[in-house]
LUMDREN-859003 format. One record per residue: residue number from 1; x, y, z of N, C-alpha, C, CB in turn. Coordinates in steps of 0.001 Angstrom, whole numbers, plus 500000, padded with zeros to 6 digits. Glycine has a CB too. Example, Ala and Ser with C-alpha at 12.3 -4.5 7.8 and 13.67 -1.06 7.14 Angstrom:
2
1,513190,494310,507800,512300,495500,507800,513200,496700,507800,511308,495527,509046
2,512850,497750,507080,513670,498940,507140,512900,500030,507870,514084,499402,505725
END
This chain:
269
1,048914,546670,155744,049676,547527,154830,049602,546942,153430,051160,547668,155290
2,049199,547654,152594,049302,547282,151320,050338,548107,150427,047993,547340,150804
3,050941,547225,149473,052089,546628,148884,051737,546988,147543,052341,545075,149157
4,053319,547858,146661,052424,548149,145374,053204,546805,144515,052648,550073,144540
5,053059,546367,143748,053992,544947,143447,054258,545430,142205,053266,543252,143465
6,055779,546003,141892,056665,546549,140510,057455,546291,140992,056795,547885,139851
7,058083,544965,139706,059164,544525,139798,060048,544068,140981,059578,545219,139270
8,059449,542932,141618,059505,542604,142554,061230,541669,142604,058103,541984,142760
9,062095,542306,144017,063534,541267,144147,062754,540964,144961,065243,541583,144508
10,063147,539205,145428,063284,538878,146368,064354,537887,146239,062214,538631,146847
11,065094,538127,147645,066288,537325,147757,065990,535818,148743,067491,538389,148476
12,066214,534835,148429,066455,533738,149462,067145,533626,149946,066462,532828,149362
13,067368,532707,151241,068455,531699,151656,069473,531042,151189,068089,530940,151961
14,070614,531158,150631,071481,531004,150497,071857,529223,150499,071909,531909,151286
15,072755,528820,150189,072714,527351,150337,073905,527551,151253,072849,526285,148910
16,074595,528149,150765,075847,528461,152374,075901,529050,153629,076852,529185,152189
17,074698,529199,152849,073570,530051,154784,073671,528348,155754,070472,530703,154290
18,072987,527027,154863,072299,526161,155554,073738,524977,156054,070906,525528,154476
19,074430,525542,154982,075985,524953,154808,076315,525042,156361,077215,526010,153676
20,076681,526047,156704,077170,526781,157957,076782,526224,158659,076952,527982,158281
21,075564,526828,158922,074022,526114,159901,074264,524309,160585,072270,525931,158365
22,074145,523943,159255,074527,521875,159766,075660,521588,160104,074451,520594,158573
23,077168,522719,159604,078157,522804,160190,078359,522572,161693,078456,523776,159853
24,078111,523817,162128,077934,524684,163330,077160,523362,164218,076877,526342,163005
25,075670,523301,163378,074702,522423,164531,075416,520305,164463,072309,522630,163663
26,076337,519961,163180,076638,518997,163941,077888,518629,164697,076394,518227,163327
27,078471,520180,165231,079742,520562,166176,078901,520172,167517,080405,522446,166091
28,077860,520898,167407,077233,521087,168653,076793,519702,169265,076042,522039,168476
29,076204,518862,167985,075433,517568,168332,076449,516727,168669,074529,516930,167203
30,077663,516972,167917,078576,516106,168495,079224,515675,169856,079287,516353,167989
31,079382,517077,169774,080055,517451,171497,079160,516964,172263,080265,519127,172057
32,077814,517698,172303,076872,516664,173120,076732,515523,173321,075990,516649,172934
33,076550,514828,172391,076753,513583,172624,077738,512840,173096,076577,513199,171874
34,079256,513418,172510,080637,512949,173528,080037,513411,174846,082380,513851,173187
35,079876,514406,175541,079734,514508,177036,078916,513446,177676,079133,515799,177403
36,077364,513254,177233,076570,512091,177411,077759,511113,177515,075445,511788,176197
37,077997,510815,176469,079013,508978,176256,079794,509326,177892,080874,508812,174210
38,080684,510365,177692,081906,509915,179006,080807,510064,180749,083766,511662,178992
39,079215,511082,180573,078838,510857,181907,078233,509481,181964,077889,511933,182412
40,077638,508528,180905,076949,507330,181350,078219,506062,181120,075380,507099,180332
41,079304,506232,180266,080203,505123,180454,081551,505536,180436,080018,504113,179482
42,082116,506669,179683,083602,506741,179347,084311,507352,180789,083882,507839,177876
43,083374,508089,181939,084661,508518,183000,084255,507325,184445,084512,510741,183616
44,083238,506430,183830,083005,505337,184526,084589,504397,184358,081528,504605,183877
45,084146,504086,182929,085531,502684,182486,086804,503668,183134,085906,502208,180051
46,087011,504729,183235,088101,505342,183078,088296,505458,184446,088116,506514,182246
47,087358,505216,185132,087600,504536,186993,088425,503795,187283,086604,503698,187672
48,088023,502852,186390,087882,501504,186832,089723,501186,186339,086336,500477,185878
49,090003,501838,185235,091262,501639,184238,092110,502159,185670,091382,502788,182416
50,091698,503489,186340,092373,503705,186813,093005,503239,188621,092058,504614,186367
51,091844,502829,188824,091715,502477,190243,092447,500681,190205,089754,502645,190783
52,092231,500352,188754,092494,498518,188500,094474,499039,188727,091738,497524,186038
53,095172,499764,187819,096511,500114,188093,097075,499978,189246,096709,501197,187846
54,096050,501173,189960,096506,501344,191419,096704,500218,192319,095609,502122,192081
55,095587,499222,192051,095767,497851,192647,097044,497412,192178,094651,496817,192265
56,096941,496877,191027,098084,496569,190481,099273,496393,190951,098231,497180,189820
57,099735,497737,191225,100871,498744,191443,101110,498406,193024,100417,500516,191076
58,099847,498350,193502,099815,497817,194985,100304,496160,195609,098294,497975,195306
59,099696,495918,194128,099937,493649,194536,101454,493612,194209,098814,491974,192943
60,102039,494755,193180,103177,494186,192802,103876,494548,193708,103666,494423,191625
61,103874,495178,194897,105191,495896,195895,104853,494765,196736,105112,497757,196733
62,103707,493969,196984,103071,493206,198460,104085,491992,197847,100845,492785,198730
63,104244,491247,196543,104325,490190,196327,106043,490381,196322,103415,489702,195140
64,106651,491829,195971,107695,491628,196542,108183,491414,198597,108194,492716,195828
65,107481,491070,199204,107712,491223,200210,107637,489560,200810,106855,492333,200674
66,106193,489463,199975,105237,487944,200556,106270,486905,200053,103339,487573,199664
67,106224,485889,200920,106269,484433,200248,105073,483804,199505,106558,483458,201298
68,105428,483116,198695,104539,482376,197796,102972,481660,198689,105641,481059,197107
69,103330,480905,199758,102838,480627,200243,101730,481724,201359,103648,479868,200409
70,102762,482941,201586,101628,484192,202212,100592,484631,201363,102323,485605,202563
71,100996,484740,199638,100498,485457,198378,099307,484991,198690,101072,485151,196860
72,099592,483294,198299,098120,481988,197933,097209,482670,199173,098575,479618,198333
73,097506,482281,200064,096759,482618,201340,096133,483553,201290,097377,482792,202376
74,096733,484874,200957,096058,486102,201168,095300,486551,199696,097193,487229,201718
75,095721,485940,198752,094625,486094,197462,094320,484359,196900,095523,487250,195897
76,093187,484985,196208,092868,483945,195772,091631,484347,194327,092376,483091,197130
77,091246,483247,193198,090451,484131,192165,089531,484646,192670,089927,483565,191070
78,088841,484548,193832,087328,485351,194005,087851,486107,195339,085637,484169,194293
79,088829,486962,195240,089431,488196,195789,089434,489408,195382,090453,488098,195899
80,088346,490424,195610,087951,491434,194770,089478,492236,194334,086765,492421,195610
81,089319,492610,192943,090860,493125,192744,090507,494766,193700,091448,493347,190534
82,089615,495357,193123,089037,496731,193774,088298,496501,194945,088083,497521,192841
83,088521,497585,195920,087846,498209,197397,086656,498156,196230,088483,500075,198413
84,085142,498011,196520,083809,498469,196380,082694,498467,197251,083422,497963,195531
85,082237,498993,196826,080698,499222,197744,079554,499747,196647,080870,500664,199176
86,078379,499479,197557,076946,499484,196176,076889,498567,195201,076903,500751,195153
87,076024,498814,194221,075857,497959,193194,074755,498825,192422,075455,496420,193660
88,075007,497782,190961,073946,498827,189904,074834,499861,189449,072503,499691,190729
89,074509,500725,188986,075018,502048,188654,075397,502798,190079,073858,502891,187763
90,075223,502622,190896,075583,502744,192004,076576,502282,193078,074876,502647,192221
91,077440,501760,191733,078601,500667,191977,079762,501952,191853,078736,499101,190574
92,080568,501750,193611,081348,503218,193419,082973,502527,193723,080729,504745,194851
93,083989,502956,193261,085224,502276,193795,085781,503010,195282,086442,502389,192544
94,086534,502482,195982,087192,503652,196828,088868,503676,196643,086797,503405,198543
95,089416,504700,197268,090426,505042,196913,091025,505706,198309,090260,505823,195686
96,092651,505224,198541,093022,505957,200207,092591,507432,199868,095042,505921,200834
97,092126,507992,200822,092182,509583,200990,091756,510125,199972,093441,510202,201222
98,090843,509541,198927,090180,510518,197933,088703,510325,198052,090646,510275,196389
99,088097,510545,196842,086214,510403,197232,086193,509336,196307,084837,511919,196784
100,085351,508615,196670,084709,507444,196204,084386,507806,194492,083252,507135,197221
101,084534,506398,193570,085169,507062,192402,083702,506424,191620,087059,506497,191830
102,083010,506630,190537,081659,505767,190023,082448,504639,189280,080429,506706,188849
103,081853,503683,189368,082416,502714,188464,081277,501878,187357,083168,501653,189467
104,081689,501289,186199,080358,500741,185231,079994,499856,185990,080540,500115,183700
105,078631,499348,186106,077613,498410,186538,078584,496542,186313,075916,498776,185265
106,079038,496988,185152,079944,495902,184907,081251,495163,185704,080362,496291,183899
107,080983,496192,186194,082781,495736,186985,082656,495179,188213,083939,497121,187386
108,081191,494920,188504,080769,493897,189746,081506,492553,189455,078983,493581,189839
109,080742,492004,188271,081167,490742,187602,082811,490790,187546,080461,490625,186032
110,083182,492040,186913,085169,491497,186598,086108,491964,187615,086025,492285,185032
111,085177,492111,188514,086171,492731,189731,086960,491590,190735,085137,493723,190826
112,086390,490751,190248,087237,489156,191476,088989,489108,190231,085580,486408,191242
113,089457,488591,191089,091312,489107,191281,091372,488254,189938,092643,488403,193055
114,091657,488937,188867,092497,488396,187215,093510,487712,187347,093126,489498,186222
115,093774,486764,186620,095061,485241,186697,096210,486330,186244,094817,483396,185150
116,096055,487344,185734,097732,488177,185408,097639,488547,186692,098042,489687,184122
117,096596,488909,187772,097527,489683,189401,097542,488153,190482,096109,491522,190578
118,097537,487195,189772,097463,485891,191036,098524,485506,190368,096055,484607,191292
119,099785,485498,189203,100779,484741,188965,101880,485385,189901,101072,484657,187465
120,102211,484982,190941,103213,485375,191803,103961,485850,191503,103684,484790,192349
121,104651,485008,190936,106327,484982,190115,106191,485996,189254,106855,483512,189127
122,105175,486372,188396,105439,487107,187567,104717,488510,187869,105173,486465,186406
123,104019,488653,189121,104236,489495,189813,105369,490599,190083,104059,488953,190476
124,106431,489523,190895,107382,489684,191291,108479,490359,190348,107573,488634,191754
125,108503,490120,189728,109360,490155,188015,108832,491375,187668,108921,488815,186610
126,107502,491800,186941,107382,492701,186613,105542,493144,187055,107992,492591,185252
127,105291,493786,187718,103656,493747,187941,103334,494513,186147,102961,495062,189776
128,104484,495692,186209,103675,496605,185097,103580,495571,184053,104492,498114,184491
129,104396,494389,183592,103788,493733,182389,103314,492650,182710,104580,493501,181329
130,102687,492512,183941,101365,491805,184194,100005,492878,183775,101336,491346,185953
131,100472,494253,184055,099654,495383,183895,098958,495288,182421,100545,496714,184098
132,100120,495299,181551,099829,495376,180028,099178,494131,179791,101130,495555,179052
133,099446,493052,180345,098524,491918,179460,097148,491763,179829,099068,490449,179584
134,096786,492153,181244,095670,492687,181801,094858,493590,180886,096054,493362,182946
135,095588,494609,180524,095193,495876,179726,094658,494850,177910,097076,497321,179623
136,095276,494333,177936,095039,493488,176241,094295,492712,176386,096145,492673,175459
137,093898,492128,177089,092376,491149,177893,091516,491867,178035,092394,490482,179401
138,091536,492475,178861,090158,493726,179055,090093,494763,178303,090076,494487,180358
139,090863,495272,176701,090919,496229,175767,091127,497276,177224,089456,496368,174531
140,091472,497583,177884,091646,498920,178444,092975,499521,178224,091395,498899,179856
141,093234,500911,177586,094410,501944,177679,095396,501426,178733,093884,503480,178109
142,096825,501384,178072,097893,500676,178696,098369,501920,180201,099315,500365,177265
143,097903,503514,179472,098241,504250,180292,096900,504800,180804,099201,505111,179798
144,096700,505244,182190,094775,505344,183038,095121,506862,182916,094251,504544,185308
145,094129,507281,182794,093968,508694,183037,094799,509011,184747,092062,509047,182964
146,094721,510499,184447,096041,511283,185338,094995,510957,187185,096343,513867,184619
147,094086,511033,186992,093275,511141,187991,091874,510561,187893,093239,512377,188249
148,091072,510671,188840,089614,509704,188798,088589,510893,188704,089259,508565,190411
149,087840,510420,188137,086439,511322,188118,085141,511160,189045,085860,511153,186791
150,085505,511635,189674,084122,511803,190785,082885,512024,190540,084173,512775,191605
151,081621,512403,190996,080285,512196,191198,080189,513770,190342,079661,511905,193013
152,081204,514633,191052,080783,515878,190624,081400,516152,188958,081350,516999,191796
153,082081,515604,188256,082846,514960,187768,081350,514550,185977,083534,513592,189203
154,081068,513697,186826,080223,513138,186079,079287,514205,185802,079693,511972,186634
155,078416,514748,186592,077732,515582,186550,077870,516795,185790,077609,515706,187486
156,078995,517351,185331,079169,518159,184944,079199,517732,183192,080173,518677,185729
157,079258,516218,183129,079333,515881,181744,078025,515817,181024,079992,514639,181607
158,077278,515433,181670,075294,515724,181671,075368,517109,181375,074178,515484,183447
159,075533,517827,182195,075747,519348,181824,075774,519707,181145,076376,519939,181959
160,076755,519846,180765,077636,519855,179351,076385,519345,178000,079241,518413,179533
161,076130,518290,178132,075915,517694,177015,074200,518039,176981,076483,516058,177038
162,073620,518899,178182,072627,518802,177973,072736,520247,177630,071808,518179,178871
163,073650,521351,177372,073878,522520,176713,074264,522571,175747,074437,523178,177117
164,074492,521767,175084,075158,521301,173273,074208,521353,172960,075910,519883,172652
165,073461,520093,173231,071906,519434,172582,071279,520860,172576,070821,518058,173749
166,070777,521295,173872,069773,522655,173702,070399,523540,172479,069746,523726,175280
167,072011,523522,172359,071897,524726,171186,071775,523847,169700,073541,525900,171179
168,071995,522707,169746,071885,522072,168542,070145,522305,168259,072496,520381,168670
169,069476,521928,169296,067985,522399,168630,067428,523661,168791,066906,521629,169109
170,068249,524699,168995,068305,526067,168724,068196,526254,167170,069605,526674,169317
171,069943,525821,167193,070416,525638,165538,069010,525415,164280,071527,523952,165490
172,068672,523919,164567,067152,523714,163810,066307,524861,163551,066210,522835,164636
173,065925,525397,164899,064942,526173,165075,065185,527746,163974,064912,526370,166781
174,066443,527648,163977,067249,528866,163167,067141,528650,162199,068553,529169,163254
175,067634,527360,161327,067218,527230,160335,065843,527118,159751,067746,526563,160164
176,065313,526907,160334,063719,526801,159970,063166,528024,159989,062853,525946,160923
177,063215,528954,160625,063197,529990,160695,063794,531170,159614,063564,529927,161691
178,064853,530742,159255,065393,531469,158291,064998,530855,156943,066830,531567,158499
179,064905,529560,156737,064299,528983,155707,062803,529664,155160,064171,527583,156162
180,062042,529780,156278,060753,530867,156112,060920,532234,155939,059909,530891,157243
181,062160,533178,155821,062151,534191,155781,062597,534573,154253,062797,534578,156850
182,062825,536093,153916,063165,536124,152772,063534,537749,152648,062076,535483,151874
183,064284,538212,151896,065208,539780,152026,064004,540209,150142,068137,539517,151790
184,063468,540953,151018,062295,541290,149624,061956,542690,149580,060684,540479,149745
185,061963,543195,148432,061482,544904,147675,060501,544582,146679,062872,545895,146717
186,059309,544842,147222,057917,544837,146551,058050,546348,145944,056462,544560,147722
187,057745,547161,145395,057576,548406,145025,058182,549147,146218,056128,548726,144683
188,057240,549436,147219,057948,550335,148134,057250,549827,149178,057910,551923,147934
189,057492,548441,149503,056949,547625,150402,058740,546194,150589,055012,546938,149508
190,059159,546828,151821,060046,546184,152625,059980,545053,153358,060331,546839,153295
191,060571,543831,153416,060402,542263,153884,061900,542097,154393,059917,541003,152489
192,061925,542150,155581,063623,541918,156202,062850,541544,157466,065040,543519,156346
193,063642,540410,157937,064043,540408,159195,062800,539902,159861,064573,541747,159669
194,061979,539170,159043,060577,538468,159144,059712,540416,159766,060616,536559,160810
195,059537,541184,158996,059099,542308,159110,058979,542839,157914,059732,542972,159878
196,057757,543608,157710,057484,544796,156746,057379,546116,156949,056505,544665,156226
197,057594,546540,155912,057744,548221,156190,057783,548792,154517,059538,548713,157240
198,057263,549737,154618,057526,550663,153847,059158,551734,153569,056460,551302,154277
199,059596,551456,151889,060827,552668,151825,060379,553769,152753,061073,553410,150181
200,059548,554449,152513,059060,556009,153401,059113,556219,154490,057873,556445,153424
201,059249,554610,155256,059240,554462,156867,060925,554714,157783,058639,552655,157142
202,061436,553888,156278,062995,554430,156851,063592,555676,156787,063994,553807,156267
203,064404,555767,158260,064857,557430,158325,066145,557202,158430,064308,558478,159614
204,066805,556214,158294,068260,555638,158393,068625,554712,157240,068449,554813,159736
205,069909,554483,156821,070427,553378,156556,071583,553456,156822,070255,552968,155494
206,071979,552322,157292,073340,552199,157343,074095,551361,156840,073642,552161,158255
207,075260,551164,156034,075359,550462,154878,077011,550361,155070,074667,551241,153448
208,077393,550549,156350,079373,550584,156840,079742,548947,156977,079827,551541,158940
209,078648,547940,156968,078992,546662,157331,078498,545651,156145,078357,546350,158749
210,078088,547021,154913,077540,545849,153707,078351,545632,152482,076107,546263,153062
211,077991,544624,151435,079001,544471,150695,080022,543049,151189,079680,545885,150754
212,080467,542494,149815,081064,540991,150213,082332,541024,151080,081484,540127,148849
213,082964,542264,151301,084082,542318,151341,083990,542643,153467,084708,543560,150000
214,082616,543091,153498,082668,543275,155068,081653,542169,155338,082205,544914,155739
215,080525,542109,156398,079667,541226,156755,078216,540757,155823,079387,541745,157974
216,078056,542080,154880,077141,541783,154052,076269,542339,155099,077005,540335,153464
217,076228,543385,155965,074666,543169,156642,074676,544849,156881,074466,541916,158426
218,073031,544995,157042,072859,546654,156690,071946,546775,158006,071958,547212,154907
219,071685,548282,158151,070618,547960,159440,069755,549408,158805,071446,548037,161577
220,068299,548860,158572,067111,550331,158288,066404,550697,160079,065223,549612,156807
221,066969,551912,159720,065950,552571,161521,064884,552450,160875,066068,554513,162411
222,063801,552129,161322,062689,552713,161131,061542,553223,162288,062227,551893,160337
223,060730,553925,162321,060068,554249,163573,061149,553787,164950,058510,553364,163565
224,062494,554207,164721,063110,554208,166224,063630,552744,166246,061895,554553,167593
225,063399,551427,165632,064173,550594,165234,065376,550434,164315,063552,550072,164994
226,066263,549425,165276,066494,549200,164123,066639,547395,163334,067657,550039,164119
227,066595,547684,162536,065952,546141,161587,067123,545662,160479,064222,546588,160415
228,067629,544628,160819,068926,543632,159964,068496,543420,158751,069298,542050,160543
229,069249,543771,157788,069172,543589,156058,069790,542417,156167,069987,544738,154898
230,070176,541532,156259,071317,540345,155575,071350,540225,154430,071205,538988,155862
231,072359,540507,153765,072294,540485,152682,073603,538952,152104,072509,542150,152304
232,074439,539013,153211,074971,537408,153382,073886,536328,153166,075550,537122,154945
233,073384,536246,154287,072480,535522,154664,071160,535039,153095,071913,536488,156029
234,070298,536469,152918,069413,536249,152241,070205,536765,151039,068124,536776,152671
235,069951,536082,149956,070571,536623,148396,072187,536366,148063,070388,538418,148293
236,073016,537045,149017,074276,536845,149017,074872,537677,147832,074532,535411,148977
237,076196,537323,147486,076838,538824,147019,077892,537722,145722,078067,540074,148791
238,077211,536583,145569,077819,535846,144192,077757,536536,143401,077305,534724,143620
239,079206,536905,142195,078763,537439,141121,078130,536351,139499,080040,538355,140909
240,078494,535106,140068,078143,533911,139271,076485,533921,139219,078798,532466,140004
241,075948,534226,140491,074787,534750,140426,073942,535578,140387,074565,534595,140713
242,074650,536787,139638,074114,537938,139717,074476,538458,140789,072918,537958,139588
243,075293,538335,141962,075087,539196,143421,073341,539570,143916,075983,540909,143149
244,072321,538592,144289,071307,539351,144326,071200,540400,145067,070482,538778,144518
245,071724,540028,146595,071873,541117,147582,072157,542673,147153,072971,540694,148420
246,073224,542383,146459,073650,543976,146041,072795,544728,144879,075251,543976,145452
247,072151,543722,144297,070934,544640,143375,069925,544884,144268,070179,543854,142001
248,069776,543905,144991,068155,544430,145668,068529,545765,146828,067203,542762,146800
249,069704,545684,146946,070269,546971,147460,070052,548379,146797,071626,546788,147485
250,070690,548438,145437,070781,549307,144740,069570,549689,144293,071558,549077,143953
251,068256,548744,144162,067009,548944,144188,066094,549346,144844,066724,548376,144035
252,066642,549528,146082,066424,549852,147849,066757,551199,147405,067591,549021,149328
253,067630,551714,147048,069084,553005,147267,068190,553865,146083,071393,552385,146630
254,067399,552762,145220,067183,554316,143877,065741,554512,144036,067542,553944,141747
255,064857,553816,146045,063718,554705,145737,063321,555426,147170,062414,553799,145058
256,065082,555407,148352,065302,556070,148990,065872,557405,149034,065597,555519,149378
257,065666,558264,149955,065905,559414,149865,066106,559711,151418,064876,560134,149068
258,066161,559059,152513,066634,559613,153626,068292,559877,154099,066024,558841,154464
259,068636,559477,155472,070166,559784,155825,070435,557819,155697,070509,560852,157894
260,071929,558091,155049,073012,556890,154912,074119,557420,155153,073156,556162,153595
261,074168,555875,155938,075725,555781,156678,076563,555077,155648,075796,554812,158247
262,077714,555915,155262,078272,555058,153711,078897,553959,153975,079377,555816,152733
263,079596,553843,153237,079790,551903,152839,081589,552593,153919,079987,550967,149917
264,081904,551735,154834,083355,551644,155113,084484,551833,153845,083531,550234,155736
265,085216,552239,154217,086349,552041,153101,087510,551491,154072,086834,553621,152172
266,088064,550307,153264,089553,549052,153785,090371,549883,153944,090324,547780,152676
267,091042,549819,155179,092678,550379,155249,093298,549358,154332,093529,550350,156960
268,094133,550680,153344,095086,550079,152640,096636,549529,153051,095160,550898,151780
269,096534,549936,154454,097665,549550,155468,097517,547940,155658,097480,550415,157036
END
């Protein structure tokens, strides 16, 4: 198709087009990446915070019962504080009557019984502020999450994070994409929507969603399509900048002659 070239608009990309765009895409990257963090370590530690309590909570009722001399006997420092099984990342805690909980690779090493759950006496006295000084040694949250996170648990945080990421490099792909495009009136040669066309081709416009005050966006039928003006998007509706959108509109409008759908009018309600 050839193009007669008089007085040519063309509108660009917007800088609040790309504004949005890195907005939007580092919501997305973010989140993703939080989900990653809690499936490879944060609902791991958060096992371990929680299943270490439960012990806890457990030595402190036993040591009210035990004599000093039963305590020694029955613990000692290389007395796993946690039930475990496996090893590696494959290091899982257990728990009465629930499912086996993942725990960090780490907690092989710190799992033999801590000098705050072997002081008897102060056991006895208070386990929970044996709890807290435990908690200030090992930086772990004074209060464990409500419940443990399971296998399925985890999995769903991969998930998750591997559906962020995909739309974060969506996002890119959008921008790059729109970065290559451009809202353009060659003579009577049309550029929208990475498409050309001829004014003569359109048998529609519709113009109820354009303008700064609604979405800025128009739609031309043409041959039985229909095809997105952005006029947000490409040019935009600044009057600091001329509004390009709305001239290259009105430049559109004075060398059409088919059916338009008029501009909405605001309830004044």
């Amino acid at each position: 198709m050839r193009c007669v070239n008089t007085e040519p608009i063309i509108c660009k990309p917007t800088l609040d087009t790309f504004v949005r765009l890195a907005v939007v895409w580092a919501a997305f990257l973010g989140f993703g990446l939080y989900f990653f963090y809690d499936g490879a370590v944060g609902y791991r530690r958060a096992n371990e915070v929680f299943l270490s309590r439960k012990a806890f909570a457990a030595l402190g009722q036993e040591a009210t019962s035990l004599t000093r001399e039963e305590w020694q006997r029955r613990y000692r420092a290389d007395t796993p504080l946690l039930r475990t099984e496996g090893s590696g990342r494959a290091l899982t805690g257990l728990q009465e009557g629930g499912a086996p909980l993942p725990l960090p690779p780490a907690c092989a090493a710190a799992g033999a019984m801590p000098p705050e759950a072997l002081d008897y006496e102060a056991m006895r006295r208070s386990w929970n502020d044996c709890w807290v000084a435990y908690t200030e040694r090992r930086h772990f949250p004074v209060k464990p999450a409500e419940h443990g996170y399971d296998q399925g648990a985890i999995r769903e945080q991969w998930i998750a994070g591997v559906l962020c990421t995909a739309v974060s490099l969506l996002l890119i792909g959008l921008a790059l994409r729109t970065r290559r495009r451009v809202l353009a009136l060659e003579g009577d040669c049309v550029t929208a929507a990475g498409q050309q066309f001829r004014v003569q081709d359109i048998t529609r416009l519709d113009l109820r969603q354009w303008g700064p005050g609604f979405k800025g966006v128009a739609y031309a039928t043409v041959h039985g399509r229909r095809i997105r003006l952005d006029g947000m998007t490409y040019g935009g509706f600044a009057e600091s900048k001329g509004a390009p959108a709305e001239r290259w509109m009105q430049a559109l409008l004075a060398r059409y002659e088919g059916e338009i759908l008029e501009y909405e009018q605001p309830d004044a309600h």
